[in-house]
C-alpha positions as CSV (number, residue, x, y, z in Angstrom):
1,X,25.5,79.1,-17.7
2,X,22.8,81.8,-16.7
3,X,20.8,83.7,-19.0
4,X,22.7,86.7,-20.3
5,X,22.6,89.0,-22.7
6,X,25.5,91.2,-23.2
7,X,24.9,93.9,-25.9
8,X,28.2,96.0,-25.7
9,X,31.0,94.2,-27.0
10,X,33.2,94.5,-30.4
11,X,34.9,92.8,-33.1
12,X,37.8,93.7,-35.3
13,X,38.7,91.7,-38.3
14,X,41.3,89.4,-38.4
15,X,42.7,91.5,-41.5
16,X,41.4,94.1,-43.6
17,X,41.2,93.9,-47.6
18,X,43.9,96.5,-49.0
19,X,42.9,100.2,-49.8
20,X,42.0,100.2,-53.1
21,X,40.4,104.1,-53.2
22,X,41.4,106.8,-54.9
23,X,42.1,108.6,-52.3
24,X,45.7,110.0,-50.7
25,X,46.6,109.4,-46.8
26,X,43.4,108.0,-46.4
27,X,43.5,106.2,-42.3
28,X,42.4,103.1,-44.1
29,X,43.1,100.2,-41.0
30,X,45.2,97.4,-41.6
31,X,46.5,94.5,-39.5
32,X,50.1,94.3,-38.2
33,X,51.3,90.7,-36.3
34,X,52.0,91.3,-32.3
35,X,52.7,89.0,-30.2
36,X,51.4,85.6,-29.3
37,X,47.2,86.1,-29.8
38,X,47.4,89.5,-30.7
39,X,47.7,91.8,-33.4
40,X,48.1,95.3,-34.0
41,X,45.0,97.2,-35.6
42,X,47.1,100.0,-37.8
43,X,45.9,103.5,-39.0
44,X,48.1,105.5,-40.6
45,X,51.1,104.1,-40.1
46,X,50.7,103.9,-36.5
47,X,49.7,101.3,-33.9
48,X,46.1,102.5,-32.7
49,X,45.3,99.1,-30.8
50,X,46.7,95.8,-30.1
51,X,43.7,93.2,-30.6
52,X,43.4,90.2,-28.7
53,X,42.2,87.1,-31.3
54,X,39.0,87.0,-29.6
55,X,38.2,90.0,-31.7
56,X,37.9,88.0,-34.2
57,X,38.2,84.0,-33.1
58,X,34.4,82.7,-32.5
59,X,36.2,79.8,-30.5
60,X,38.1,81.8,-28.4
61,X,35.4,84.5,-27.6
62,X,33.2,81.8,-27.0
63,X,35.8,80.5,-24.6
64,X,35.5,83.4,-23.3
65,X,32.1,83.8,-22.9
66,X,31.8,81.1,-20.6
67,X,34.4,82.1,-18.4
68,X,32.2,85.2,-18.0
69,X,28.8,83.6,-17.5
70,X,27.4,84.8,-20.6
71,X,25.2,83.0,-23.1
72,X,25.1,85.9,-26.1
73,X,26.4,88.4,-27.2
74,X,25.9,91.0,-29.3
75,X,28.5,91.9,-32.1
76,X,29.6,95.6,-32.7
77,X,32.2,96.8,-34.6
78,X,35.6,98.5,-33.0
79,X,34.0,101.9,-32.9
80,X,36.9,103.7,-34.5
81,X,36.1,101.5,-37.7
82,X,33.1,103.2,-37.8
83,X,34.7,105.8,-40.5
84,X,32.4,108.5,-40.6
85,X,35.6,110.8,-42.0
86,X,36.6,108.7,-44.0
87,X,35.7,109.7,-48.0
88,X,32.0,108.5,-48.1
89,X,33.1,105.8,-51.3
90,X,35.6,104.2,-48.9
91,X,33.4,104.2,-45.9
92,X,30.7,102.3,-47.8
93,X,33.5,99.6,-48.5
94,X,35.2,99.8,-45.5
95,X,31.5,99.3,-43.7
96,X,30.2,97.0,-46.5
97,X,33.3,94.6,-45.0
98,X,33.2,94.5,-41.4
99,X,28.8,94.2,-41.9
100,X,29.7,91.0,-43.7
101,X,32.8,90.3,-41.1
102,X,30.0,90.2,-38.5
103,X,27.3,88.0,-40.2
104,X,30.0,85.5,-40.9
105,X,30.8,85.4,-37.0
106,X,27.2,85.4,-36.3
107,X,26.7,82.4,-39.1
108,X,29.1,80.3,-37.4
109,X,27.0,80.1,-33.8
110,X,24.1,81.9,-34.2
111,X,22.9,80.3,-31.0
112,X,24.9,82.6,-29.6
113,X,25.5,85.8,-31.6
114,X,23.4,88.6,-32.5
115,X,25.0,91.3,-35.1
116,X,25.0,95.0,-34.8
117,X,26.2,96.2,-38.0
118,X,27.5,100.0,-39.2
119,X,26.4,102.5,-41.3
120,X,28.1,105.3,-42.8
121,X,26.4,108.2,-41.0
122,X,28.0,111.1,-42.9
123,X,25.6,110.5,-46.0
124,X,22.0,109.6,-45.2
125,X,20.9,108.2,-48.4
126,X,24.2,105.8,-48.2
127,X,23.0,105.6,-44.1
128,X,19.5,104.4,-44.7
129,X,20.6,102.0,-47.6
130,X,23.3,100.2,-45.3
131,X,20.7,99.9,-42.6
132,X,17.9,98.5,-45.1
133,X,20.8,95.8,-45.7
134,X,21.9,94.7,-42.2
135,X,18.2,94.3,-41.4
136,X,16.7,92.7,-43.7
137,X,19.8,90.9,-45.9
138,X,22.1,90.1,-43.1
139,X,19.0,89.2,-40.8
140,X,21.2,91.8,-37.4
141,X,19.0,93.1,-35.0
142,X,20.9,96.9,-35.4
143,X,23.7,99.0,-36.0
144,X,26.2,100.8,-33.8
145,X,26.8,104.3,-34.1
146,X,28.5,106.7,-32.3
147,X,28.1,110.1,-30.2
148,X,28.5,112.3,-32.7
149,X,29.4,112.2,-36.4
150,X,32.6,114.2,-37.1
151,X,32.0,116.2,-34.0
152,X,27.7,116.8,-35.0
153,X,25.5,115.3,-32.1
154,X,23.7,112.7,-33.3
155,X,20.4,114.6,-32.0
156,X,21.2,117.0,-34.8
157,X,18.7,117.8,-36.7
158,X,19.9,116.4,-40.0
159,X,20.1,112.5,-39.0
160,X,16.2,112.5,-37.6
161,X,15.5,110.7,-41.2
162,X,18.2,107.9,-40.0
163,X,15.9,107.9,-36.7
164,X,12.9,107.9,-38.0
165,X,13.8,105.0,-40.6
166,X,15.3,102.5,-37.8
167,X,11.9,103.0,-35.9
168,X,9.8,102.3,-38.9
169,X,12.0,99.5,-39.3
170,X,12.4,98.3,-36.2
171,X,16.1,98.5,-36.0
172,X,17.9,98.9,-32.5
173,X,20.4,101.3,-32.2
174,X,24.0,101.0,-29.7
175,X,25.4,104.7,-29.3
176,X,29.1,104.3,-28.4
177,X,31.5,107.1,-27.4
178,X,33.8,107.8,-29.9
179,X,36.7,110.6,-30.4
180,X,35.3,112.3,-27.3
181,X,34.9,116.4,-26.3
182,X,37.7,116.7,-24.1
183,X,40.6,114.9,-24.7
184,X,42.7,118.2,-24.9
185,X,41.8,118.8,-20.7
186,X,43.1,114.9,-19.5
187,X,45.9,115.3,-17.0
188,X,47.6,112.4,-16.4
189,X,48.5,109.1,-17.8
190,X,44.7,108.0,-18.0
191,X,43.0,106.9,-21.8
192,X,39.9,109.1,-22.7
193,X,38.2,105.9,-22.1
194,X,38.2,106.5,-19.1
195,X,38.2,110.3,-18.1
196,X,36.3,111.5,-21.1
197,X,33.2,108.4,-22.5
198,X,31.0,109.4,-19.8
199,X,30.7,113.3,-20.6
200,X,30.6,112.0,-24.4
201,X,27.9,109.7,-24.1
202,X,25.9,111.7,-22.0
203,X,26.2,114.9,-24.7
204,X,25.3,112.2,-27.0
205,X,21.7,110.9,-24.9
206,X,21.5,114.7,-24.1
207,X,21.2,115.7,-27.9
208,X,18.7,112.8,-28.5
209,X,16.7,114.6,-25.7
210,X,16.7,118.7,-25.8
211,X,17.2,118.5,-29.4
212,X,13.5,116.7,-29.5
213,X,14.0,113.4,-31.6
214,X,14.1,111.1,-29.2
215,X,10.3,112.8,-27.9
216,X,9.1,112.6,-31.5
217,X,10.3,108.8,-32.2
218,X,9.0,107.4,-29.1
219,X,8.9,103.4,-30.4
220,X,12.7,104.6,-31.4
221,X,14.5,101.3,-29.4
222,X,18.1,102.6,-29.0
223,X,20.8,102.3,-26.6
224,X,23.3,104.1,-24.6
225,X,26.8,102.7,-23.6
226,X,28.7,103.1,-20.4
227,X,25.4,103.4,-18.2
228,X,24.6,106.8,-20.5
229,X,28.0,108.3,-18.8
230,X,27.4,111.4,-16.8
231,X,23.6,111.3,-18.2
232,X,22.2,110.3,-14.3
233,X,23.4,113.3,-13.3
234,X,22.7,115.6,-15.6
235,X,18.9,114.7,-15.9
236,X,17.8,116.6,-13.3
237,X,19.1,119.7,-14.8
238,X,17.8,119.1,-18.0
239,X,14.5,118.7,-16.2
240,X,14.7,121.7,-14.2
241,X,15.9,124.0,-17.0
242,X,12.5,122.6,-18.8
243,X,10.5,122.8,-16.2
244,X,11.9,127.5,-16.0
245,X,12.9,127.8,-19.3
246,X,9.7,128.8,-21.9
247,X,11.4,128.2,-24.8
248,X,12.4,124.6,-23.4
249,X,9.1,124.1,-22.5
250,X,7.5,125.0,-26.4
251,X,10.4,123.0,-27.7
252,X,9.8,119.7,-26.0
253,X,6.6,117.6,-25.6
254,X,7.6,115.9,-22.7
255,X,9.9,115.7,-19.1
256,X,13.4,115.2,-20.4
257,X,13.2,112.2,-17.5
258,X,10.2,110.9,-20.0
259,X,12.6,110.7,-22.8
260,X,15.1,109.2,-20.9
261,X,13.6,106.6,-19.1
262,X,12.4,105.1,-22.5
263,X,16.4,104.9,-24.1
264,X,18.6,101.8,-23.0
265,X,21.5,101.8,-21.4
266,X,24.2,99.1,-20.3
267,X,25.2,98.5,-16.3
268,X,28.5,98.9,-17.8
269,X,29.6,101.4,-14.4
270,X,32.2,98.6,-12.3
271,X,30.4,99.8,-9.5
272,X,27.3,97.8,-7.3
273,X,26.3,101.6,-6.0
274,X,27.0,102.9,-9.4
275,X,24.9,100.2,-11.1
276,X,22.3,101.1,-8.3
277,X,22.2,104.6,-9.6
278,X,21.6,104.1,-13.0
279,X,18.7,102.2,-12.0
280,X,17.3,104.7,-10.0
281,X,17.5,107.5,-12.5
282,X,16.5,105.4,-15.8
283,X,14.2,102.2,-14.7
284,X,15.0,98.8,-14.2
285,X,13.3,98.0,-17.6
286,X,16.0,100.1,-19.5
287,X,19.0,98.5,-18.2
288,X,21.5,95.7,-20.1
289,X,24.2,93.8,-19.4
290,X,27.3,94.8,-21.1
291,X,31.0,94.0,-20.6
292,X,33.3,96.1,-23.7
293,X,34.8,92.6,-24.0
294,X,37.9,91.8,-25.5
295,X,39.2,95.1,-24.4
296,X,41.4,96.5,-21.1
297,X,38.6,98.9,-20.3
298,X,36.1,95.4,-20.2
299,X,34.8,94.7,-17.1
300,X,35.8,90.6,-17.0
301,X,32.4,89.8,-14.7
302,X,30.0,92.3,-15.4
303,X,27.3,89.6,-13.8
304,X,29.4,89.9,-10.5
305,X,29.0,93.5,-10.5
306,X,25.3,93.3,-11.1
307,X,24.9,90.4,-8.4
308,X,27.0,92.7,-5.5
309,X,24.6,95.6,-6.1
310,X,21.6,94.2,-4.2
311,X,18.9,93.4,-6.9
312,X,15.3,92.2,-6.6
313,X,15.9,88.5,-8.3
314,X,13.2,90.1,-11.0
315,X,15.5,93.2,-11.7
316,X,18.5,91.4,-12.0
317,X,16.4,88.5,-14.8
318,X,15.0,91.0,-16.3
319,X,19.1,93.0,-16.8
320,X,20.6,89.8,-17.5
321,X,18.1,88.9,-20.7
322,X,15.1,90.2,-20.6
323,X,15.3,94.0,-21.1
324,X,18.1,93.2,-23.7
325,X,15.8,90.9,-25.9
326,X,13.3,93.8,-25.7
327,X,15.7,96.4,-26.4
328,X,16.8,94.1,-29.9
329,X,13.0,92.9,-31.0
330,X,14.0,89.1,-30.0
């Protein structure tokens, strides 16, 4: 087994407790059987997701694991647990749940699990609490959040206190796509995972960037999924526009390229040339290994990906494990 570090995968519980708010037609999740090693995550009343059981079986996902040359991995949730619209007393238990889902998971082989918890982004008191939690009770390295919180960019203004306390505290932070900007424009029988993530994430890294935080929190250690989407290409721009645009210029300290190139990102692109690109326009120091494992959209060898796309045997260390243990404070 090599070396590897794979920071974007997820978990989802193999049941949830029972809602037990006061609220009415809250999407509370539940679990639903399916067929043999599956079941379906429910919200609503509907089937969002059928689940493999190595969302929740550490045997089977460390079965798994090997099969995919990968020694650990770090734990997120399903983003769409994530619950930012949910009412904030049921996100704190819904939250409260999978956190503790995760360090029981982790407890079980923590040779070879790291835990990314959540946080209930829509409140920042009830934010920076969770987060005081995971770090220092549950012992993860992070949290997960997502692009935006009920359609705010997370470079908004109001959660630079979040920011501000994960970099004091040291915590790393995975930014997932999540309900993405156009879903309305898919033609086509294609998920948004795959026509809309990469213009989410990069409005997400984007926001992080022109919106200054990112500048201003520069020991900030957070990450981008999905190889920061359609960020590569829209670097330049954001670059130029700084470089003729005054206000641009007062507004930020730095290059937007500066900011970027200090963010994370995973290789997670299916592509040798596209891994190659994500390289080139962030560094080889900012770049993970991740594989979206258990789900369709996973790539099943992300190491044979990184291993087609022509790597200095330094780069390609230093993406399998080293630039991930960095990116955590291992």
């Amino acid at each position: 087994m090599t070396d590897c570090i794979d920071i974007h995968n997820h978990i989802v519980p193999e049941n949830f407790p029972a809602y037990a708010g006061k609220g009415r037609d809250v999407p509370w999740p539940s679990m639903a059987e399916a067929h043999a090693c599956h079941r379906h995550v429910m919200i609503s009343g509907k089937v969002y997701r059928t689940v493999s059981d190595g969302s929740w079986s550490v045997p089977r996902r460390i079965e798994a694991m090997g099969e995919m040359r990968v020694a650990r991995q770090v734990l997120s949730p399903m983003p769409e647990l994530l619950s930012y619209w949910l009412p904030l007393e049921d996100a704190q238990v819904l939250i409260r749940y999978l956190n503790e889902q995760i360090a029981g998971m982790v407890a079980l082989a923590p040779d070879r699990f790291t835990g990314l918890g959540a946080v209930p982004l829509q409140d920042m008191d009830s934010a920076l609490r969770e987060l005081e939690f995971v770090l220092k009770s549950l012992k993860f390295a992070g949290v997960e959040i997502a692009s935006h919180v009920n359609g705010v960019s997370i470079g908004d203004a109001r959660f630079e206190p979040f920011f501000a306390a994960a970099e004091k505290i040291g915590a790393a932070i995975f930014v997932h796509a999540l309900r993405p900007a156009g879903q309305d424009r898919i033609v086509g029988p294609f998920a948004e995972q795959a026509v809309c993530f990469p213009g989410d994430i990069a409005l997400a890294a984007a926001s992080m960037i022109t919106g200054g935080i990112g500048a201003r929190h520069p020991n900030l250690r957070i990450a981008f999924s999905h190889g920061g989407g359609a960020l590569g290409m829209l670097l330049p721009r954001l670059v130029h526009a700084w470089q003729v645009t005054p206000k641009a210029k007062e507004a930020l300290v730095e290059s937007p390229a500066a900011t970027a190139r200090r963010f994370f990102y995973d290789a997670l692109v299916f592509e040798p040339k596209a891994v190659r690109f994500v390289i080139d326009s962030f560094g080889s120091s900012q770049i993970c290994v991740g594989s979206d494992y258990p789900y369709a959209m996973a790539d099943k060898d992300p190491l044979a990906t990184l291993e087609k796309a022509g790597l200095d045997a330094s780069v390609l260390a230093a993406i399998r494990a080293g630039n991930a243990r960095r990116f955590l404070g291992l």
